[in-house]
C-alpha positions, 0 to 999 in steps of 0.5 A, a space after each residue: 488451432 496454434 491461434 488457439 492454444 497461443 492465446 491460451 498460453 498468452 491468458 495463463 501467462 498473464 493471470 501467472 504474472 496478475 498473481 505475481 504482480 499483486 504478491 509484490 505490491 504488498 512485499 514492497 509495501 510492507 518493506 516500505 512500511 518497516 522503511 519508514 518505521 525505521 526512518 520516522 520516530 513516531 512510527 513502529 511496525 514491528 516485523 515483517 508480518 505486521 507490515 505485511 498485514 498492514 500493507 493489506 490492512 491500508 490497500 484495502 481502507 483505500 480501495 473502499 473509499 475510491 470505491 464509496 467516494 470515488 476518490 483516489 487516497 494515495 498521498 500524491 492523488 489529490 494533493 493535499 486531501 488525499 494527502 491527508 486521507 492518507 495519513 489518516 489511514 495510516 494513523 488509524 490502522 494502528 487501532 486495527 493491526 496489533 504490533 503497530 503504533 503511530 503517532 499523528 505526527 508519525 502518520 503525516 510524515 510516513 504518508 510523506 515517506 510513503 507516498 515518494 516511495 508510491 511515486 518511485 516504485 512501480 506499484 503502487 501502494 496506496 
């Protein structure tokens, strides 16, 4: 019985921490995105909220195309298409979320910022 309730414990820590876990990712992310928008000219996001809903916004459009295309659209996953993959994302989510704008130049040198930060930080964003 104490193998029982140990795995018990071990299945609620680890959906607690799968929880945790996620909400994190799109924090980072979103600080993420208002570090690039202060840092790059040609892209704005204006608050937190709209970085986080972004940051959703981005994760989501990315996990669609692995999913459809089986292809990985972070900026470092397939070198130069999937970098570019990314700064579309990045470009056209400005149609989507309202208080953000882009440039193209904006996107390519965000996806840039953001794919370093992807490379640094232990989750990963797009």
């Amino acid at each position: 019985m104490a193998t029982r309730a140990t795995r018990e414990d071990e299945t609620k820590r680890t959906t607690g921490n799968g929880a945790l876990r996620f909400v994190f990712r799109f924090i980072v992310a979103a600080i993420v995105l208002l570090i690039t928008s202060f840092l790059v000219r040609g892209f704005q996001v204006k608050g937190f909220w709209t970085a986080l809903i972004a940051a959703l916004f981005i994760s989501g459009i990315d996990y669609i195309i692995e999913l459809i295309f089986n292809f990985d659209a972070s900026p470092f996953g397939r070198g130069l298409s999937g970098f570019i993959v990314s700064a579309a994302i990045i470009y056209f989510t400005q149609f989507f979320i309202s208080n953000m704008t882009v440039t193209l130049w904006g996107a390519i040198i965000g996806a840039l910022i953001i794919g370093i930060a992807d490379a640094l930080l232990p989750t990963r964003f797009m």
